[in-house]
C-alpha positions as CSV (number, residue, x, y, z in Angstrom):
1,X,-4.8,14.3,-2.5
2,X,-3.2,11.1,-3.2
3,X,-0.8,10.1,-5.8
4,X,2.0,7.8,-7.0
5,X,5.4,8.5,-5.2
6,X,7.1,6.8,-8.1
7,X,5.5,9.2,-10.4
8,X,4.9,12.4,-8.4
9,X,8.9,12.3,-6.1
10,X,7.6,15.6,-4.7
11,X,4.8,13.5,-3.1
12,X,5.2,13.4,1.2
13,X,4.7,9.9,2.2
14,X,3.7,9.5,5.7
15,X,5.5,7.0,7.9
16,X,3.4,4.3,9.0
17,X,0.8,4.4,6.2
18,X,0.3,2.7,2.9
19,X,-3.0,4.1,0.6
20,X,-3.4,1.7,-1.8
21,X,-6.1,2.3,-4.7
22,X,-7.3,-0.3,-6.4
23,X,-9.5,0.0,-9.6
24,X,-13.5,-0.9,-8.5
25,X,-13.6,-3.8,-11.3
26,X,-10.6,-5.5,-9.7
27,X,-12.5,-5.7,-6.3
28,X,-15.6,-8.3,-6.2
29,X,-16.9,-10.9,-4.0
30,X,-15.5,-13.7,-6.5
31,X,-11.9,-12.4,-5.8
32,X,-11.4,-11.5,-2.3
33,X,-9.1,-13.8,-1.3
34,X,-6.9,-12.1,-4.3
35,X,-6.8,-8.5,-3.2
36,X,-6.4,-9.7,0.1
37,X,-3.0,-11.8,-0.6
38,X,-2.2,-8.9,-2.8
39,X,-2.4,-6.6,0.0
40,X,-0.8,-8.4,2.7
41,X,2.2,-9.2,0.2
42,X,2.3,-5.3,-0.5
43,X,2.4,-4.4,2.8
44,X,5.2,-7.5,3.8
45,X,7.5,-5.9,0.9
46,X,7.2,-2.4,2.1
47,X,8.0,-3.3,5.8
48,X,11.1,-5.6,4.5
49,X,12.4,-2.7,2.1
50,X,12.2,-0.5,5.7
51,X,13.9,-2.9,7.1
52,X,17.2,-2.6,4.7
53,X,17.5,1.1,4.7
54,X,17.3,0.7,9.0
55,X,14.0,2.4,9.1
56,X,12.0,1.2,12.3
57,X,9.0,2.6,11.1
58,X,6.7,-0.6,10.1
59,X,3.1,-0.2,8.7
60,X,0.7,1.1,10.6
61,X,-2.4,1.5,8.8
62,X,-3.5,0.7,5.2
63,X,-6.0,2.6,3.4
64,X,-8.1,0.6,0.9
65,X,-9.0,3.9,-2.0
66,X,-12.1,2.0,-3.9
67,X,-13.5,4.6,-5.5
């Protein structure tokens, strides 16, 4: 099951991977280049925050949740 870490702190959050879900109306041909920007800037924060708190762990693999 996935869920919110900022809403569920009990949650285990794997090193190495972000699940990102994204609502299905926000994700369309005519907006690709959005989500994409969105995601990559998602990802760039979380590996920067790592970097502060000395964590080596970087992102690994992203898992788009479309459903």
């Amino acid at each position: 099951m996935f869920c919110d870490v900022d809403q569920y702190p009990m949650a285990i959050q794997v090193p190495g991977v972000m699940i990102i879900r994204m609502k299905s109306a926000l994700l369309c041909f005519a907006n690709a280049n959005f989500v994409k920007e969105r995601i990559i800037k998602w990802v760039t924060q979380e590996e920067s925050e790592d970097d502060k708190g000395n964590s080596k762990s970087s992102i690994q693999l992203v898992i788009l949740d479309t459903s």
